[in-house]
N, C-alpha and C positions, 0 to 999 in steps of 0.2 A: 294574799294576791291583791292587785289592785288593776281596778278599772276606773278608766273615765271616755268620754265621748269629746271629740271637737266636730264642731257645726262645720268648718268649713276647712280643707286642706291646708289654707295660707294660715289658719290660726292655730295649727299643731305646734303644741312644744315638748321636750323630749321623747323623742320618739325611737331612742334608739334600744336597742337591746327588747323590744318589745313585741307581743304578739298584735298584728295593726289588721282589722278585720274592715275592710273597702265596702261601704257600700250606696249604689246608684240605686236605688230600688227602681228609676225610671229611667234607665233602663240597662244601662251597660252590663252591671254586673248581674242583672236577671239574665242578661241577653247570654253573657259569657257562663253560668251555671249551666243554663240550656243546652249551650255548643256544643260543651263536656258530656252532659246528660246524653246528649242524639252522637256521643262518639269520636269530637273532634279530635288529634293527635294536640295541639297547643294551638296558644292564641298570644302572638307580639303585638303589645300593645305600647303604641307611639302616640308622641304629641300632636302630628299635623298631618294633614292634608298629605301635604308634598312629599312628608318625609313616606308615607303610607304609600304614596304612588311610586317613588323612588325605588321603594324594597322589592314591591309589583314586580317593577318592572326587571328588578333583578334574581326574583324569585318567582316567577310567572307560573310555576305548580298551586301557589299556596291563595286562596281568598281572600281579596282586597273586599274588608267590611269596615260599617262605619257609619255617622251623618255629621251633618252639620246642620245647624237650626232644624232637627226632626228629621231630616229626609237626608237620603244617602247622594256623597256627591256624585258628579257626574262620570260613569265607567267605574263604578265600583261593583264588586260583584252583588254583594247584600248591604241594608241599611243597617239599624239597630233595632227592627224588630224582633224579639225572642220567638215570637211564631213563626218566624221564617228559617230557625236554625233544627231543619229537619236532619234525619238520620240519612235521606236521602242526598242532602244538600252538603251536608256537613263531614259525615262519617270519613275518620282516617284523614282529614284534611287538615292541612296548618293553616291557620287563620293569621290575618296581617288586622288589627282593629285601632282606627284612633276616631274617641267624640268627644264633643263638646267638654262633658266632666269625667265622667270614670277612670277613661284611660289617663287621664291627666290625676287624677287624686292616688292611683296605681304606682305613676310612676315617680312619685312626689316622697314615696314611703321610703323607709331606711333600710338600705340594703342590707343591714347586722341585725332586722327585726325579720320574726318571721310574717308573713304578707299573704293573708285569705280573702280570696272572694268570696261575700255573702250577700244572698238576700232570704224573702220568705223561701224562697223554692228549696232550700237546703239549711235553713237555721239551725236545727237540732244537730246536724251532721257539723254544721261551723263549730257549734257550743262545744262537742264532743273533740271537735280536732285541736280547738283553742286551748282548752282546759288541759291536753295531752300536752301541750310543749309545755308547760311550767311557766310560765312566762308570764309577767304583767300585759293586760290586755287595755287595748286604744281602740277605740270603734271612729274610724273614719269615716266621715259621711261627706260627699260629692259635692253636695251643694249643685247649685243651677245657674249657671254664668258670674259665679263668685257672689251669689248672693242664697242665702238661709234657704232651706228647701224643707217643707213639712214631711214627704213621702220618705226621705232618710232618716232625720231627727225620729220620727216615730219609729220607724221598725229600729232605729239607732237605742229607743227607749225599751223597744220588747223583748232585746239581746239583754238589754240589763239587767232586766227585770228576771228573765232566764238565767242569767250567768246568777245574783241574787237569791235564787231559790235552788242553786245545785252547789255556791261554795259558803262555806262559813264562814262568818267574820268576813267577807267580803269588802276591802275596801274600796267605798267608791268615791270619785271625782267631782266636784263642784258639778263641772255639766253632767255628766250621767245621772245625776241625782235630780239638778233642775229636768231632763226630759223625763226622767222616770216619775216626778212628782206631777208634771202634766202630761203626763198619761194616766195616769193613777186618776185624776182627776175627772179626767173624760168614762173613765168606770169604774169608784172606786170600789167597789162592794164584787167586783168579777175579777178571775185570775185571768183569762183568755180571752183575746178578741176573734170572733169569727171570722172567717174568710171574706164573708159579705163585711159587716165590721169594716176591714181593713181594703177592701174595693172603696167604702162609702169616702173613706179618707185616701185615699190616691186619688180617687174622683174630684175632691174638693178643694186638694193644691195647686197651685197655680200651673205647676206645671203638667200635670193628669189632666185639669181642662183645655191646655193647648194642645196637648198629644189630640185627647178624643176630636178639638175643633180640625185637627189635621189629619183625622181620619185614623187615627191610632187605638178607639175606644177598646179592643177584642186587647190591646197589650195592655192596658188597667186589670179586667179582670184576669189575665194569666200573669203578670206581675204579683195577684194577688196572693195567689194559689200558695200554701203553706206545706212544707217535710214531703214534695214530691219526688225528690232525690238524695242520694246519698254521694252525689260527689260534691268535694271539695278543692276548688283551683285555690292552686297555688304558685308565687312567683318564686321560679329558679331560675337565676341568673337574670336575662333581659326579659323573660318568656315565662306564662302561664302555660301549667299541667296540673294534671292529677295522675295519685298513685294505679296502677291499672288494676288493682280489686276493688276502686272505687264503679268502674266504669264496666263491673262484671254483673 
């Protein structure tokens, strides 16, 4: 089996026939584990603005969610905070979602690869569903207005470092291995990084300090939060689901 890691969605190359595991750690794909977790039915996840309000307005049942630079735009139902995707809020609902990177690295993926959502909130449950398809694995990571993001590339590194200690003969990719080697770095002598650990560093990238300057700090530490659920979204067709014994 073989893995490797791309930093940023424009720099993927073959991507086809592959298991492609998405992840925004700040915040889409925390946001979208959550949805699923508090009960969502799916989550359409679009390029724009417009195209999101369009759908709105043609599907006026389903939850226009979403931001742009941080905050949700204007007459949307929810932003992309993950603590706002309660069971109350959420349950039984179809979600419309487009931000800044997630939905866009989502929908970038190869429609003949299979295509998971992960982050810490479900890693073990990703590991478990990736390794099921057979498939050579791509860890996608979002990036942050088409440039490098630390809060991805790390957990982009922890998945490896997982995937690493559950297959044999593992091969891995130039980049999976460059993140895995500076990770390894920041603690070489430890197998896991704590919860707090992994707050210290969403805290410390760029993009973690402008959330908190924008009043987002409570989404760093639930961002953090590691194996608190066991669902796993998945793209079928234009649209995110999970299997319903995930959600039981």
């Amino acid at each position: 089996m073989q893995l490797d890691i791309s930093l940023l969605p424009q720099e993927a190359v073959n991507r086809e026939n592959k298991c492609i595991i998405v992840l925004d750690i700040l915040r889409a794909s925390s946001t979208i584990v959550t949805a699923f977790d508090a009960g969502c039915k799916s989550v359409l996840p679009v390029a724009t603005v417009e195209e999101a309000r369009q759908l709105k307005d043609e599907n006026p049942a389903m939850l226009l969610c979403g931001e742009r630079n941080g905050l949700p735009p204007q007459g949307f139902d929810l932003g992309n905070s993950p603590v706002e995707y309660t069971a109350q809020t959420v349950s039984g609902k179809d979600l419309i979602l487009t931000t800044s990177n997630g939905t866009r690295a989502i929908l970038g993926a190869e429609r003949n690869s299979t295509v998971l959502i992960g982050s810490f909130l479900n890693l073990d449950a990703v590991l478990e569903k990736a390794l099921s398809t057979g498939r050579d694995i791509l860890i996608q990571c979002a990036g942050t207005d088409g440039a490098f993001s630390l809060e991805d590339t790390f957990a982009a590194a922890l998945f490896t470092d997982a995937f690493n200690r559950r297959v044999c003969n593992l091969d891995i990719g130039d980049g999976a291995r460059w993140a895995l080697y500076s990770v390894k770095g920041m603690a070489p002598v430890k197998d896991d990084f704590s919860t707090f650990e992994i707050q210290t560093v969403l805290r410390n990238s760029a993009h973690g300090k402008r959330l908190a300057a924008a009043g987002f700090d409570d989404d760093l530490t639930f961002c953090a939060r590691q194996d608190t659920t066991d669902v796993v979204p998945y793209l079928n067709a234009d649209k995110l689901i999970v299997n319903k014994s995930e959600k039981e």
